[in-house]
C-alpha positions in Angstrom: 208.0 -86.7 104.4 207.9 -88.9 107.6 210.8 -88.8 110.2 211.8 -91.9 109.5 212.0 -91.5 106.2 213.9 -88.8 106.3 216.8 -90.4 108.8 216.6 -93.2 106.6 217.9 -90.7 103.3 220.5 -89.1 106.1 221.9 -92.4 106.9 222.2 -93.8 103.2 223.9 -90.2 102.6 226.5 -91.3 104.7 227.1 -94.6 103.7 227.3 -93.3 99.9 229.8 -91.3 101.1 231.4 -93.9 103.1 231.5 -96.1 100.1 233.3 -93.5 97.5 236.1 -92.5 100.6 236.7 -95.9 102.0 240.2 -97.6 102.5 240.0 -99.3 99.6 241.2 -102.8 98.7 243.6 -105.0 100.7 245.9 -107.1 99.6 248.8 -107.5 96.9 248.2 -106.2 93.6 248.7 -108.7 90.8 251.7 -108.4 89.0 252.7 -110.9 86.4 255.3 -113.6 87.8 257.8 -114.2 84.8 258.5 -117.6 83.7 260.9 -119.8 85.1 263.8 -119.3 82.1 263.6 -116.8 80.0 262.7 -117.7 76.3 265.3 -118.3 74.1 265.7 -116.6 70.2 264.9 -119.3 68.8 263.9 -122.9 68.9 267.1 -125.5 69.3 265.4 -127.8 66.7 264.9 -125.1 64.3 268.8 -124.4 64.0 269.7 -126.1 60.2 266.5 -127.0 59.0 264.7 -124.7 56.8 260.9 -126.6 56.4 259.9 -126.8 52.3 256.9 -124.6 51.8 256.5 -123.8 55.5 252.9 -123.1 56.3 252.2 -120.4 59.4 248.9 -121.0 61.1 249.6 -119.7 64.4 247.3 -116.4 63.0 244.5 -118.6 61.4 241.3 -119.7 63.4 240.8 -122.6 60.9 244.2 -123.5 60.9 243.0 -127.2 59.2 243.0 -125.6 56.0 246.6 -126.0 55.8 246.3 -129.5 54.9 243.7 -128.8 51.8 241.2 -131.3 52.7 237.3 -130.7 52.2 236.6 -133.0 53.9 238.4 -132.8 57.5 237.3 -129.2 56.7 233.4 -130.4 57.1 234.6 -132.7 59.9 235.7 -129.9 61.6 232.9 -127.5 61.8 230.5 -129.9 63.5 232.9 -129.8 66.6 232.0 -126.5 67.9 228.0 -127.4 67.1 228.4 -130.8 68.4 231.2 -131.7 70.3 229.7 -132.6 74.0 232.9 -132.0 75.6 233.1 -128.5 74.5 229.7 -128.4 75.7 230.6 -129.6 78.9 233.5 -126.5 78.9 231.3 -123.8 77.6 228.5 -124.2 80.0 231.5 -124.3 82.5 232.9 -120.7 81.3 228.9 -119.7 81.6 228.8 -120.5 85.1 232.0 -119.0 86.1 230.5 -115.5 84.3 227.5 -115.7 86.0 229.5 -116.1 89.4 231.0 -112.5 88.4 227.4 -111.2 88.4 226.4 -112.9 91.3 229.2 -111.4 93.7 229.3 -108.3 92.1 225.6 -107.5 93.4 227.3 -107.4 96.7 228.4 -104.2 96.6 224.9 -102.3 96.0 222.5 -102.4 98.3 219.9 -105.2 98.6 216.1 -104.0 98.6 213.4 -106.1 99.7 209.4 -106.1 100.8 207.3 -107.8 103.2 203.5 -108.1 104.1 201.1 -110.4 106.3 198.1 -110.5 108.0 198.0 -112.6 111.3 194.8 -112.8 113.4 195.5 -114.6 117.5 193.1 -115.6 119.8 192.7 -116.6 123.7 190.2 -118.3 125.3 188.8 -118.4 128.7 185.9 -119.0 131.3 183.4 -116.5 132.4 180.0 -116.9 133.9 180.1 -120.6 133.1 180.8 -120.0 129.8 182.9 -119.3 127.2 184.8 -116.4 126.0 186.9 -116.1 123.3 189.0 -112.8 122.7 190.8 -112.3 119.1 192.7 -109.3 117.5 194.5 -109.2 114.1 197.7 -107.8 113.3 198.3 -106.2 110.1 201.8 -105.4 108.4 203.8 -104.1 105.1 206.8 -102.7 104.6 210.3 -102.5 103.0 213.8 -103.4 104.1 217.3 -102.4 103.4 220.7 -103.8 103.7 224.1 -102.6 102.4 227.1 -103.7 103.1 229.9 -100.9 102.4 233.0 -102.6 101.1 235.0 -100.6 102.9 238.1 -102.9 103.0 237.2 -104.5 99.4 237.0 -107.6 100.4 233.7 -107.7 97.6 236.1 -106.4 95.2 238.7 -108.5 95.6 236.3 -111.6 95.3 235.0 -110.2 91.9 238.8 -110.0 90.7 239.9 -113.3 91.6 236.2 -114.5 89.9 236.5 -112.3 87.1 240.1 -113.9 86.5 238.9 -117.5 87.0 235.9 -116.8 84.2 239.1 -115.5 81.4 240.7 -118.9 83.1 237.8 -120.6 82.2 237.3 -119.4 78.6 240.9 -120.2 78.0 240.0 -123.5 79.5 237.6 -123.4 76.4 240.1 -122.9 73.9 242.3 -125.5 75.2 239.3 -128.1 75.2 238.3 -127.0 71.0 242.0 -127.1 70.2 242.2 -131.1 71.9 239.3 -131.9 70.2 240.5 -130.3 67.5 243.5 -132.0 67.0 242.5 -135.7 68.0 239.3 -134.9 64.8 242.4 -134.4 63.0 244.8 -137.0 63.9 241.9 -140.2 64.1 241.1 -138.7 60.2 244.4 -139.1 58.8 245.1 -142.2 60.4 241.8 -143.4 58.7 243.2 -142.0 55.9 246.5 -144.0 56.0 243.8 -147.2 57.0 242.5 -146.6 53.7 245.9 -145.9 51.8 247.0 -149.4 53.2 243.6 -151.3 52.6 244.9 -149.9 48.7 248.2 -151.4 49.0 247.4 -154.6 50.3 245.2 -154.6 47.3 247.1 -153.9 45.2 249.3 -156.6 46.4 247.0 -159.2 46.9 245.8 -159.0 42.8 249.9 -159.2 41.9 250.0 -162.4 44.9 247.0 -163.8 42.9 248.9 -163.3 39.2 251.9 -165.1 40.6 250.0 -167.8 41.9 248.2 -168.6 38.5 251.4 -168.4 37.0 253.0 -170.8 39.4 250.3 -173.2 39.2 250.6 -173.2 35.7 254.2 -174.4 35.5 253.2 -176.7 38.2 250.9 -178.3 36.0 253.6 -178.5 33.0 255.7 -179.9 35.7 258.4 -176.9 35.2 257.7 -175.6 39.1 257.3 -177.9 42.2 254.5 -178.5 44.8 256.7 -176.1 47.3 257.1 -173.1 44.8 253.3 -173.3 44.5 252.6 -173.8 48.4 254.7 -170.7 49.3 252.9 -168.2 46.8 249.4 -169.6 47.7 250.8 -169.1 51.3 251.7 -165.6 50.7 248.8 -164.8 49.1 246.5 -165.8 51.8 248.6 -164.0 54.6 248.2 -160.5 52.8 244.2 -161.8 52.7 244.4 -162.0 56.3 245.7 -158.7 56.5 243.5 -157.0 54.4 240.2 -158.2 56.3 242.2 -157.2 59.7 242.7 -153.7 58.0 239.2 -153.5 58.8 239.5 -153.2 62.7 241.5 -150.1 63.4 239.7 -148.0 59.7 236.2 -148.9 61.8 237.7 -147.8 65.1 239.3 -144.3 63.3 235.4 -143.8 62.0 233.6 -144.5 65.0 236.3 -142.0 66.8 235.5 -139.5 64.5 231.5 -139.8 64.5 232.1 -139.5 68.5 234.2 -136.5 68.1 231.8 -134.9 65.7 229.2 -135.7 68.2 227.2 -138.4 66.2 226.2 -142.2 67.3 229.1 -144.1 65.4 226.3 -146.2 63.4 224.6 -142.5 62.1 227.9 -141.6 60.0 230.2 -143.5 57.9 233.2 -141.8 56.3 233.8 -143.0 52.6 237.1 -143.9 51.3 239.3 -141.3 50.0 242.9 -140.7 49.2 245.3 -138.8 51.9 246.6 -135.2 51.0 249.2 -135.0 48.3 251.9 -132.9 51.0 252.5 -132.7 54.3 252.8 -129.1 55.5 255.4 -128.2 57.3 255.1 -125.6 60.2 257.6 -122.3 61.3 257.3 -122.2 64.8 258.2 -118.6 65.0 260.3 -117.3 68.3 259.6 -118.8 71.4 258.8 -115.5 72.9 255.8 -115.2 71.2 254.7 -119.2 72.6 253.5 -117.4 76.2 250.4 -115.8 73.9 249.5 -118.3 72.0 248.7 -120.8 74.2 245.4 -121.4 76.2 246.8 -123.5 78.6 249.2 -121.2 79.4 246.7 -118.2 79.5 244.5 -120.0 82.0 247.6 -120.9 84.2 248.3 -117.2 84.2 244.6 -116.1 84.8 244.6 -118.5 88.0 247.5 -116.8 89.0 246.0 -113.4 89.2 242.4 -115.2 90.7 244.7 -116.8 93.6 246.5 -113.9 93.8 243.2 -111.6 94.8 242.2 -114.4 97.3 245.2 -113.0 99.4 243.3 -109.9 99.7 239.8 -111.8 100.2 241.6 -113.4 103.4 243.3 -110.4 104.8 239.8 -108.2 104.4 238.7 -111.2 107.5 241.0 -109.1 110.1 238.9 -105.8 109.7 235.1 -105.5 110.6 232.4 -105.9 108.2 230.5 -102.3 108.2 226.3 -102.9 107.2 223.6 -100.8 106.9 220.2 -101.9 107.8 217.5 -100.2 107.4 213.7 -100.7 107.3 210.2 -98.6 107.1 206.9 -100.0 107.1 203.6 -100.2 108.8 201.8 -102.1 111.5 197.9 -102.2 112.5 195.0 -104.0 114.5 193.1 -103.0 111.8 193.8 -103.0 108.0 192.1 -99.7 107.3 194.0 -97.8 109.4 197.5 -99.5 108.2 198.5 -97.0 106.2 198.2 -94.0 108.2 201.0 -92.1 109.8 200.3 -93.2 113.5 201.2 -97.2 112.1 204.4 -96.2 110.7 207.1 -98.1 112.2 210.8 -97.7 111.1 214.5 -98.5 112.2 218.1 -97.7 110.7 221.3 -98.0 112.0 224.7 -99.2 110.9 226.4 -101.9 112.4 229.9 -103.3 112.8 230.9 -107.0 113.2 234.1 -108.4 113.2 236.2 -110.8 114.7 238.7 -110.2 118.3 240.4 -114.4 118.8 239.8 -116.6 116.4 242.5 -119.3 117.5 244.6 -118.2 114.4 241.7 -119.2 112.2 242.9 -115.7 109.9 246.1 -116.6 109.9 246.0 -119.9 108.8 243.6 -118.4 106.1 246.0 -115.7 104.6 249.1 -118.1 104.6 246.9 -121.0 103.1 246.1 -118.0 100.5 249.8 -117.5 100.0 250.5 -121.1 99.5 248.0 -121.2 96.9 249.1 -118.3 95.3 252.6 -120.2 95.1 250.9 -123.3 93.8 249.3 -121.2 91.2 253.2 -119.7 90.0 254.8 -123.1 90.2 251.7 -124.7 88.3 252.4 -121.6 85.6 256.0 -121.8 84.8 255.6 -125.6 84.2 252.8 -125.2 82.2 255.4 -122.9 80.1 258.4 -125.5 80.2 256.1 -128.0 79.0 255.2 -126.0 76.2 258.6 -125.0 75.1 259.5 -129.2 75.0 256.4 -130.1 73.4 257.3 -127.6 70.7 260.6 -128.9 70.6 259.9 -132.1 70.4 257.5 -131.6 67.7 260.1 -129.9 66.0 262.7 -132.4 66.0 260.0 -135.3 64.9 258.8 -132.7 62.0 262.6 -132.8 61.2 263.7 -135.6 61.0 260.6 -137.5 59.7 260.8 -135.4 56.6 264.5 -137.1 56.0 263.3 -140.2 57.4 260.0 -140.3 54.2 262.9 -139.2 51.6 264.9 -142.1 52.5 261.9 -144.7 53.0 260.7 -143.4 49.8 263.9 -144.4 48.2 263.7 -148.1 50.3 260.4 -148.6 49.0 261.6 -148.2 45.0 264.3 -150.1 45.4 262.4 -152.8 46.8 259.8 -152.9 44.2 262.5 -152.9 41.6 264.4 -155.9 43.5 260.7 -157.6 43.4 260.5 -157.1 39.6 263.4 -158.6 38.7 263.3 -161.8 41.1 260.7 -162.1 39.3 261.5 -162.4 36.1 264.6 -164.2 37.2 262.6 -166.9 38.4 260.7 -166.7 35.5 263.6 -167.7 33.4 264.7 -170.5 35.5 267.8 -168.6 37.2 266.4 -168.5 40.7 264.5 -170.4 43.0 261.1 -169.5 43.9 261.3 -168.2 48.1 263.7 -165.7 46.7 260.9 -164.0 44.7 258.7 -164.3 48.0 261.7 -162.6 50.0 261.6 -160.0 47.7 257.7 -159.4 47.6 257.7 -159.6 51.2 260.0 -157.1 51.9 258.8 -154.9 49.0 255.4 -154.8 51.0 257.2 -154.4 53.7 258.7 -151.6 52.8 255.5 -149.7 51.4 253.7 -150.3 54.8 256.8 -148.8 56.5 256.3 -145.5 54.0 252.4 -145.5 55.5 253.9 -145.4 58.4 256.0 -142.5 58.2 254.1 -140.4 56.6 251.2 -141.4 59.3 253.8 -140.2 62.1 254.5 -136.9 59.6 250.9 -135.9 59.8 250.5 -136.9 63.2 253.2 -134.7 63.9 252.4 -131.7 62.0 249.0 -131.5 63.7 250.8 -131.7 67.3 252.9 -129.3 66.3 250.3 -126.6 65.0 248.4 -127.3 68.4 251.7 -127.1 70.6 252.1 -123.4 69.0 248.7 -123.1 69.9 246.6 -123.6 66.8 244.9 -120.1 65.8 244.5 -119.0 69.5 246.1 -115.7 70.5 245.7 -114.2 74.0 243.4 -111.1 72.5 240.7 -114.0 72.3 240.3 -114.3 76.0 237.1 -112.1 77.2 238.2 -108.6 79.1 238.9 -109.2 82.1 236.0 -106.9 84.9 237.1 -103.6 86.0 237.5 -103.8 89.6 238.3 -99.9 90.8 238.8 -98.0 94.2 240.4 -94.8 95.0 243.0 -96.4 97.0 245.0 -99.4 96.2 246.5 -102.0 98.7 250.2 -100.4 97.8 248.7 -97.1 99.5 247.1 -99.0 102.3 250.6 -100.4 102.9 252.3 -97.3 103.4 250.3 -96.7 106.7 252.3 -97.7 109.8 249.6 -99.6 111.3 249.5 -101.7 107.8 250.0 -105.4 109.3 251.0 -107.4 106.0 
């Protein structure tokens, strides 16, 4: 074995060892911040309400299948296949794993190769003549670079990367779970689109009864001109409302075909009843909200990727330590390249590092800290928001459940009220804008139902996707093992320790 290649072994001996005994990693360790008020036992809007049949779907991927549709259950397994804004999140978590990769081939040594073949000339006058004088140059060889992460400055990048990737697959969840929920929400309000294209209907053939029957005593001269101007009036303004129907029923489709990820003119969705119940949801304890919810996990996760930054900035006040190292061979001519006379070779380590910077470090650590703080702040509101939307989901779930009972009982009221004008005017007692009073607000009244139970659904879904949906934190990818044989706490207890 050559000389050189020998003291090239010898010097990657002692950066191996160099490696396994260095100081290890700088900076603060990540320890989770807690939130900014401690969970409470239970939800306030829970207190006195006990939900009928209460559905949990906080452990359920597909938590859809609460609502016992087969349809919204097709709907929704063409969003993960389909869904270009998942897409858009999933090639995003890609990237950010592939970053992990990429940084974390920093801390092996980089190999590389080289070859060439030059030929150089002069040229000058001799004799009155010409001479020209060439020679060729022939080389190969391989090179070596390492840079020992003495301070972990490597390290610390691939923790606060390997944090941001979990941040980033939580960001994933999050993204399903919206799209998730608006699928949801745009298919029952089509479903209450159709429900009321059924009503008014439904009304429009009773309008069209009472306006034969009024033109009939119009025409025996027992019902005047008005009586039969003010039903054919009536009739033609719940007309008008059932074509308009047929504005926000294409806009619900063409929401859904988008959300699926079809053109809005491939897909049509037919006509079918809503479901017969509206689940309603236990929310559980609000401890149990900080793991269930993506957003919240990739708060946390930018947290701890902020947090290793710290370190990555501090690591600038110590010296980078590189090996380089190279061996190869160099020759005039090419058959003699390879022999041991045309070896050529160098190794060495070498130290950089930085002596006045202007403050350029400093500024770099505390603008590290202040995103670190950012991070905390951004964190605990992401956690109060969650507790109010939950609460406020809560409350709507509550009292729009007393709020249908009551409608309900509006609604039958006004249809009997409707039944008997009717009649009365039939018989001579009443006059005829009392029977449309009463049919109007009788419709009235059923389109106010719709309503409610549009707002119930809407509600329930919000609330099953403020708890979180079927996300837990054990869905987020494991996190990359970053490991050194001395921690920053160690490093700290060193008197020369500057942070």
């Amino acid at each position: 074995m050559s000389i050189g290649m020998t003291t090239t072994l010898r010097f990657l001996s002692v950066a191996s060892a160099l490696a396994l005994c260095g100081c290890g990693l700088v900076g603060p360790d990540y320890e989770r911040p807690p939130p900014a008020t401690a969970p409470t036992a239970d939800f306030k809007e829970t207190m006195g309400f006990r939900p009928a049949l209460p559905r949990d779907a906080i452990d359920r991927g597909p938590w859809w299948t609460i609502y016992g549709d087969p349809a919204l259950d097709q709907l929704m397994a063409q969003v993960d296949i389909s869904n270009q804004t998942l897409k858009i999140a999933e090639a995003t978590y890609r990237q950010a794993s592939a970053l992990i990769r990429q940084v974390s081939s920093g801390l092996y040594p980089t190999l590389g190769y080289s070859a060439g073949a030059t030929q150089s000339g002069t040229g000058a006058l001799r004799g009155g003549g010409r001479t020209d004088v060439s020679s060729g140059q022939f080389t190969t060889g391989m090179t070596l670079a390492w840079e020992i992460d003495v301070w972990g400055r490597i390290r610390r990048t691939i923790e606060s990367d390997s944090a941001a990737a979990q941040a980033s697959a939580a960001d994933l969840s999050a993204a399903r779970l919206s799209a998730q929920s608006t699928l949801a929400i745009s298919y029952f309000s089509l479903r209450i689109s159709d429900a009321r294209r059924r009503l008014l209907e439904e009304s429009l053939a009773a309008y069209g009864r009472s306006v034969q029957i009024v033109q009939n005593q119009f025409d025996a001269g027992t019902a005047s001109r008005i009586d039969l101007t003010q039903a054919q009036t009536l009739y033609h303004q719940t007309r008008s409302q059932l074509v308009a129907e047929g504005i926000p029923r294409a806009q619900f489709e063409h929401a859904i075909a988008t959300l699926v990820g079809r053109a809005p003119g491939e897909m049509g969705v037919p006509p079918a009843p809503l479901p017969e119940t509206v689940p309603t949801i236990d929310a559980g304890v609000p401890s149990a909200l900080l793991e269930r919810r993506p957003d919240i996990a990739a708060n946390e996760r930018q947290m701890a990727a902020a947090n290793a930054q710290i370190g990555v900035a501090q690591a600038a006040y110590f010296p980078d330590f590189t090996l380089q190292a190279s061996v190869g061979f160099a020759s005039t001519f090419i058959y003699q390249l390879f022999q041991l006379g045309s070896q050529v070779w160098s190794v060495g380590p070498q130290a950089a590092g930085t002596l006045i910077d202007g403050g350029a470090r400093k500024a770099q650590v505390e603008g590290a800290r202040a995103n670190y703080d950012r991070t905390v702040a951004t964190y605990r509101q992401a956690v109060l928001t969650a507790f109010q939307q939950v609460e406020d989901a809560l409350a709507q779930q509550r009292i729009l459940d007393e709020q249908e009972q009551i409608q309900r009982a509006a609604a039958g009221s006004a249809r009997q009220a409707e039944a008997l004008a009717f009649n009365q005017y039939r018989a001579g007692t009443i006059p005829y804008t009392t029977v449309i009073q009463t049919q109007t607000a009788a419709l009235n009244s059923e389109l106010s139902l719709l309503a409610v139970r549009q707002s119930r659904f809407t509600t329930s879904t919000n609330l099953v996707i403020a708890l979180g949906g079927g996300w837990r934190e054990q869905d987020l990818p494991a996190a990359v093992p970053v490991t050194g044989p001395t921690t920053g706490k160690a490093l700290r207890k060193n008197w020369w320790w500057p942070f």
